[in-house]
VODOMAR-473637 format. One record per residue (C-alpha): residue in one letter; residue number from 1; x, y, z. Coordinates in nm, 4 decimals. Layout:
BEGIN
   residuo   num          X          Y          Z
         a   NUM          X          Y          Z
...
This chain:
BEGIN
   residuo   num          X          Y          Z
         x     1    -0.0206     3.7914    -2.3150
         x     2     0.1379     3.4722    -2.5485
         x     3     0.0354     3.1427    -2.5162
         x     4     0.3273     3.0521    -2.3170
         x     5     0.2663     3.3156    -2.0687
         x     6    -0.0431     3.1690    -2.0603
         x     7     0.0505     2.8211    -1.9889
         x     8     0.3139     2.9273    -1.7138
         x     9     0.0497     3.1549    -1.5215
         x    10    -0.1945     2.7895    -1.5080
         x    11     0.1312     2.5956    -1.4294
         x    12     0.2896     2.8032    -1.1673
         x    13     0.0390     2.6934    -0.8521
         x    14     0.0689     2.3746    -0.9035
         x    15     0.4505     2.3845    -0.9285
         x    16     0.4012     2.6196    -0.6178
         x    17     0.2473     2.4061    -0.4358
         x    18     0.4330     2.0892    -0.5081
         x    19     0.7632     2.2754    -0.4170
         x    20     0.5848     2.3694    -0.0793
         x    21     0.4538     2.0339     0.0260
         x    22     0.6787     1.7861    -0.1868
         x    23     1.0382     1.9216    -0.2438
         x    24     1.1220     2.1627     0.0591
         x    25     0.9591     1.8993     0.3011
         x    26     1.2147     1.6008     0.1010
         x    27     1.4759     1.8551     0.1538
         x    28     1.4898     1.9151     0.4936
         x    29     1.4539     1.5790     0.5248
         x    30     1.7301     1.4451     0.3185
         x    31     1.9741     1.6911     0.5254
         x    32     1.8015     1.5481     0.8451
         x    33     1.9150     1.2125     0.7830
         x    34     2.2766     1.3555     0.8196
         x    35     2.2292     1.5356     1.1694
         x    36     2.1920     1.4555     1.5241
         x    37     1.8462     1.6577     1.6071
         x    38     1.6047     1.6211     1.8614
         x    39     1.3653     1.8317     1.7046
         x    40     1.3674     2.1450     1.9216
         x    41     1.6970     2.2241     1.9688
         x    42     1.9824     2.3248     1.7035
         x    43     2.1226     2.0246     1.4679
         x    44     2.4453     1.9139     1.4599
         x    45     2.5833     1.7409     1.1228
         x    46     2.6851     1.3892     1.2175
         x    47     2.7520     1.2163     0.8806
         x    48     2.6890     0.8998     0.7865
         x    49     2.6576     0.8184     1.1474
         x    50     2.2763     0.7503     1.1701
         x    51     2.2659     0.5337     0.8505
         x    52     2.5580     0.3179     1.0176
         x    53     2.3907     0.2995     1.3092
         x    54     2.0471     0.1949     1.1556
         x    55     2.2473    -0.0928     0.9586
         x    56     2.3885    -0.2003     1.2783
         x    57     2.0233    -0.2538     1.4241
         x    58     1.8848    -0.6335     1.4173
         x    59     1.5163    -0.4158     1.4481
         x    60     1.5982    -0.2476     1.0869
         x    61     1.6475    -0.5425     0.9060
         x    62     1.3460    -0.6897     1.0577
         x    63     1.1444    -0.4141     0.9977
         x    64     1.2588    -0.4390     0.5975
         x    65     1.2137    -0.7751     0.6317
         x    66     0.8823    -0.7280     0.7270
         x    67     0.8023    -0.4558     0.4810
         x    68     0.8829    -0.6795     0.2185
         x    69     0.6722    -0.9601     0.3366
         x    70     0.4014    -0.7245     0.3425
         x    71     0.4637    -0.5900    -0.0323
         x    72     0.5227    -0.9664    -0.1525
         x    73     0.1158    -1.0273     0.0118
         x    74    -0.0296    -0.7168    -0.1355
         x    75     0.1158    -0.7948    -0.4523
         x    76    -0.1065    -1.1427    -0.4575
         x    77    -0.3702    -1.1921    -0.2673
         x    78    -0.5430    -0.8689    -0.2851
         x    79    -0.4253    -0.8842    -0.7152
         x    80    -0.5664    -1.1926    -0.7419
         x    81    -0.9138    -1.1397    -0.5787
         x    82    -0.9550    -0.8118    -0.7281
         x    83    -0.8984    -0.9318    -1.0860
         x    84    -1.1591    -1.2447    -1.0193
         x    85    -1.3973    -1.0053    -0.8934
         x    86    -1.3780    -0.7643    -1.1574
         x    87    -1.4387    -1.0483    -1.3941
         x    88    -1.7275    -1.1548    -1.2200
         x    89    -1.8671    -0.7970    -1.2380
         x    90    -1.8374    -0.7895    -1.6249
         x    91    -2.1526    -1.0388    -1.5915
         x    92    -2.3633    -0.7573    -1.3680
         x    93    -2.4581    -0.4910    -1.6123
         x    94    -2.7260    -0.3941    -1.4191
         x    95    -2.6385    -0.4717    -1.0368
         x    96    -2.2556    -0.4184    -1.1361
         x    97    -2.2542    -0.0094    -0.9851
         x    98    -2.4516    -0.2024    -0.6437
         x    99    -2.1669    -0.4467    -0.6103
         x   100    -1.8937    -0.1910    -0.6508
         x   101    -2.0616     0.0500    -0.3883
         x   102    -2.0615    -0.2516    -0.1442
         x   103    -1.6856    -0.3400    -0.1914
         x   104    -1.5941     0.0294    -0.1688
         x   105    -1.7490     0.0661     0.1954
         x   106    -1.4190    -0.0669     0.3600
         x   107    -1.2086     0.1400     0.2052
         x   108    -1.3938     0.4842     0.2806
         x   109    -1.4357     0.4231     0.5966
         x   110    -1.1825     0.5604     0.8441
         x   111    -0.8779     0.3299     0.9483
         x   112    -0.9404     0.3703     1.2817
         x   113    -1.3125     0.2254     1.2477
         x   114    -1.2010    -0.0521     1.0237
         x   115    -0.8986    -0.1416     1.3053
         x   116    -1.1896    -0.1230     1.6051
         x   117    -1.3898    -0.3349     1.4574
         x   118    -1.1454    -0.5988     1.3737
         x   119    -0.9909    -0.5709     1.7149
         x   120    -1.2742    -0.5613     1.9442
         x   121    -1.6098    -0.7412     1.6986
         x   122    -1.3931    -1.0306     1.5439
         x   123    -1.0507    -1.1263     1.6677
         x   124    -1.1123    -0.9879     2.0201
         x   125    -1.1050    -1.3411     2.2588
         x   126    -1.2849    -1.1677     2.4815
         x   127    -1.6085    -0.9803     2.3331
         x   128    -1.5263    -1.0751     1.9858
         x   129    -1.6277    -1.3267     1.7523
         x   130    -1.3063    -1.5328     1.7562
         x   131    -1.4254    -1.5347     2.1483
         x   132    -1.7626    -1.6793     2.0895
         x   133    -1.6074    -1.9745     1.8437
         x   134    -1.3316    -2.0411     2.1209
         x   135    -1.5691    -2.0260     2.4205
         x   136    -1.8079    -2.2609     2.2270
         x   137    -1.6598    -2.4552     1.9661
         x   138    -1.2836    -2.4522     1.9271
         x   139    -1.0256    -2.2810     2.1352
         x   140    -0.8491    -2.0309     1.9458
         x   141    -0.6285    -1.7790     2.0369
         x   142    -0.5862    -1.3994     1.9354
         x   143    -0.3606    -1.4154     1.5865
         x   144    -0.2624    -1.0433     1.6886
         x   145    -0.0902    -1.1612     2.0332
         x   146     0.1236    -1.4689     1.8526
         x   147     0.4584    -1.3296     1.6659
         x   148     0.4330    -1.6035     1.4054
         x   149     0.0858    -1.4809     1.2995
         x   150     0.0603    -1.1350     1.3880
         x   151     0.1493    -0.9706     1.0660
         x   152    -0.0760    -1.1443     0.8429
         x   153    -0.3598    -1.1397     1.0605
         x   154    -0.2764    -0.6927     1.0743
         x   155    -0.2118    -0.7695     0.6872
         x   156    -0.5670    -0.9851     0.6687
         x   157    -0.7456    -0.6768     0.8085
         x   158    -0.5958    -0.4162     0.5388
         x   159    -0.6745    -0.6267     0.2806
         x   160    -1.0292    -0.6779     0.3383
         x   161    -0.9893    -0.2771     0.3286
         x   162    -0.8324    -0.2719     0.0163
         x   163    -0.8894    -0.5236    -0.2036
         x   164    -1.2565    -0.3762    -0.2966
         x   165    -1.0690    -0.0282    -0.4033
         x   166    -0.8324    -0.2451    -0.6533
         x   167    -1.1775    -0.4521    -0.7714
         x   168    -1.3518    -0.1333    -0.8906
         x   169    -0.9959     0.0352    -1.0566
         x   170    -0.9729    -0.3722    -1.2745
         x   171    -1.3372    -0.3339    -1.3375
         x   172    -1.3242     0.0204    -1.5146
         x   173    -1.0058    -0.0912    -1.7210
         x   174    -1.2004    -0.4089    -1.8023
         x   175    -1.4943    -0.2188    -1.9893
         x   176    -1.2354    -0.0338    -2.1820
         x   177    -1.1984    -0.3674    -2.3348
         x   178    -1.3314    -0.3574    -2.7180
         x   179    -1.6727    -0.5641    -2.7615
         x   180    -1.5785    -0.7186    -3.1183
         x   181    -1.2387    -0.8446    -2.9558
         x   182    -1.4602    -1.0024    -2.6991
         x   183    -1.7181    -1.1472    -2.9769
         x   184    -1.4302    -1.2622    -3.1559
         x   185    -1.2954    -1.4394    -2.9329
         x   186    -1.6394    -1.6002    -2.8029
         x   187    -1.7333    -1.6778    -3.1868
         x   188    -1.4240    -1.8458    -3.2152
         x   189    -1.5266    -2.0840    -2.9200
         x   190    -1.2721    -1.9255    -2.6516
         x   191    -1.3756    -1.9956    -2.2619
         x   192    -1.3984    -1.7151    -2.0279
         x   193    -1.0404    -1.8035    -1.8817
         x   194    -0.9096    -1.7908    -2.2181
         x   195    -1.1158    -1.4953    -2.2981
         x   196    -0.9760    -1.3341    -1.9876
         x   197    -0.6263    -1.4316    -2.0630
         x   198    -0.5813    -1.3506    -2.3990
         x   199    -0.8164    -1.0601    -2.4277
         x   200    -0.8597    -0.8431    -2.1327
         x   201    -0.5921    -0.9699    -1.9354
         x   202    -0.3625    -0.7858    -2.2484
         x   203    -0.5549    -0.4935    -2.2257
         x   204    -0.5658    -0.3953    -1.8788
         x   205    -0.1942    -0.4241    -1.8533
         x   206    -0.1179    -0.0683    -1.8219
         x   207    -0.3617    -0.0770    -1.5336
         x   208    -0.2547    -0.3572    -1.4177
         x   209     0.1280    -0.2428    -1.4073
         x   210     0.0561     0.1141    -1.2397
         x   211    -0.1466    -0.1002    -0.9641
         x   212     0.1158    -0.2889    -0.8904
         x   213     0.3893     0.0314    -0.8593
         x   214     0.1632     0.1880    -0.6624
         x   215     0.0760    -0.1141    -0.4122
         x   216     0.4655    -0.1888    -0.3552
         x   217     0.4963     0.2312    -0.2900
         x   218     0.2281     0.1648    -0.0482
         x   219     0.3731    -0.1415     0.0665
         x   220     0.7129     0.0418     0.2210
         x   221     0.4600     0.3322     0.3450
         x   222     0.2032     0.1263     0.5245
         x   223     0.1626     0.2453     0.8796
         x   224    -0.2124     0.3528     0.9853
         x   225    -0.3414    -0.0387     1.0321
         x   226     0.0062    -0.1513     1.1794
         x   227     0.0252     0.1335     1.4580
         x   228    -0.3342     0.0985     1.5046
         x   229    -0.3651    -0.2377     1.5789
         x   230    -0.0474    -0.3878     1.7235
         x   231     0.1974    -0.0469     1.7171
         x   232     0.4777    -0.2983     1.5739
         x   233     0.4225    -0.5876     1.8215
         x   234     0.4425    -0.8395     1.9559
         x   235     0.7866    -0.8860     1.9719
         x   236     0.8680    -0.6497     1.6790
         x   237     0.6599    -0.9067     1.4602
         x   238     0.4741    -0.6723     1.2873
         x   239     0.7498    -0.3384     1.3259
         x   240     0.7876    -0.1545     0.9486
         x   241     1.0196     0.0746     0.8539
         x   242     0.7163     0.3635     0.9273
         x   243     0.6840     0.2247     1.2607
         x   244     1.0502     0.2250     1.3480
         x   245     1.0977     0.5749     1.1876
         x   246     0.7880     0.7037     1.4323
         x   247     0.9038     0.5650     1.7093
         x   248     1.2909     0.7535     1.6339
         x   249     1.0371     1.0693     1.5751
         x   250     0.7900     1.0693     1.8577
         x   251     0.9144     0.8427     2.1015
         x   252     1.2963     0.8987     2.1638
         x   253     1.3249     1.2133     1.9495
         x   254     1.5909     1.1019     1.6962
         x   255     1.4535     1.3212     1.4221
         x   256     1.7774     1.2575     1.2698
         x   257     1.7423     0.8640     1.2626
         x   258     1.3908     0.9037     1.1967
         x   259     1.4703     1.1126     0.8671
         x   260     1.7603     0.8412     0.7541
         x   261     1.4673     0.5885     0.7611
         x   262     1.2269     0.7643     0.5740
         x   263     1.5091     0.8010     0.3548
         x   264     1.5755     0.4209     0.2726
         x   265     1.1340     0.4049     0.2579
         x   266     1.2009     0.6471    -0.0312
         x   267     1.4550     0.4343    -0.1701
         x   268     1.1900     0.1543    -0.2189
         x   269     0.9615     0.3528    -0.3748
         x   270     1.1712     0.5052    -0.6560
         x   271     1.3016     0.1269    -0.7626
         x   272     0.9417     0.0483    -0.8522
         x   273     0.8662     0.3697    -0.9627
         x   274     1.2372     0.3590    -1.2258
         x   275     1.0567     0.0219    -1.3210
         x   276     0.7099     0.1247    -1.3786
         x   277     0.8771     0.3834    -1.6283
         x   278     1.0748     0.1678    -1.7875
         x   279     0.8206    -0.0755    -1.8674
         x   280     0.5640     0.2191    -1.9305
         x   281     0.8555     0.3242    -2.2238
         x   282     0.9640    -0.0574    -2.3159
         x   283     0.5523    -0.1271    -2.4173
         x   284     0.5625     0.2592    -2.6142
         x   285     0.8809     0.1087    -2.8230
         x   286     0.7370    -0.2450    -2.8745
């Protein structure tokens, strides 16, 4: 057998698979989008119809709206943090796999935990912590039940979930830094901000860049925390295009509508992903 046979027999269950699980599945849904379908009984090709229909709905733009919010938050606060405590780790050499193991335990643990916690230990104004401060001290009410504050308290609980996950990814691109550049830059009387900006700031940027593709991807997918904790409320505060294309799905059985919004959730994540690649080629060229 050649070489090339060779390679095609290792490649072939992978492609297999992807074309199983990835393309057929994109597919059917792409020609979903296009059809009125309820799921169990025959389609019937409408068109643009469901696309015109979802433009037409005051709850789609809100629910973009809100996705992009949501991206614009992720793409900050949870950054930010991570790339401070990453830094900070660079100081731990001994206590530094400790730390990481305690920042990863929100992220392993199962969404639904994280969300029952949240709900019923802390901003529960019941049982909950936030109803022990406003019993005692201050009256507060729930974030989750206000529509001004809903989304970033939901958007507060996912990032205490994620932002360890990011922490560890900076924190193994940070030791790929080179020691000399960091000597060099200490023996030539740099600070650690300017040690951090000019040195591993530059070379964590390919990290840095694929974090950010992949957090606005996950940005316009987000669902488990949302439909766990407020299931879009109140008010449609907190409603994302995952949300709105479950409820199509599962609630009314508009597969059909359901599909066209998956469709324009797609949409958002091949922008950032044409970006990512662009930039990934731009840096090879420079």
């Amino acid at each position: 057998m050649s070489q090339r046979a060779y390679h095609v027999l290792f490649v072939t269950p992978a492609l297999l698979l992807s074309v199983a699980i990835v393309l057929l599945p994109a597919l059917l849904t792409f020609g979903a989008s296009f059809s009125r379908w309820d799921g169990v009984s025959a389609p019937s090709f409408v068109g643009l119809d469901n696309f015109e229909a979802l433009f037409a709905d005051n709850v789609f733009w809100a629910a973009i709206t809100n996705n992009i919010q949501w991206a614009l938050i992720f793409l900050t606060i949870p950054m930010a943090v991570a790339l401070v405590a990453a830094s900070l780790l660079l100081s731990r050499r001994k206590s530094g796999a400790v730390y990481q193991v305690i920042f990863l335990l929100p992220y392993v643990l199962a969404p639904v935990a994280n969300a029952v916690i949240w709900q019923n230990i802390i901003l529960s104004p019941v049982s909950g912590l936030l109803g022990f401060v406003s019993k005692n001290f201050i009256p507060l009410s729930s974030p989750l039940t206000e529509p001004s504050t809903a989304l970033y308290a939901v958007a507060g609980v996912d990032i205490w979930h994620f932002w360890g996950y990011l922490t560890v990814v900076f924190f193994a691109a940070m030791r790929q830094t080179p020691e000399e550049q960091l000597e060099a830059a200490f023996l030539e009387g740099a600070n650690g901000w300017q040690v951090f900006w000019n040195v591993t700031l530059p070379n964590i940027l390919p990290t840095l860049g694929l974090m950010l593709v992949l957090v606005t991807i996950f940005s316009f997918l987000t669902f488990d925390y949302i439909y766990l904790i407020t299931q879009g409320g109140p008010a449609r505060a907190t409603e994302m295009l995952s949300t709105y294309a479950y409820k199509f799905a599962f609630t009314s059985f508009q597969v059909g509508k359901a599909a066209a919004v998956a469709l324009v959730m797609s949409f958002f994540g091949l922008i950032a992903s044409i970006v990512y690649v662009r930039m990934s080629r731009a840096s090879l060229e420079a």
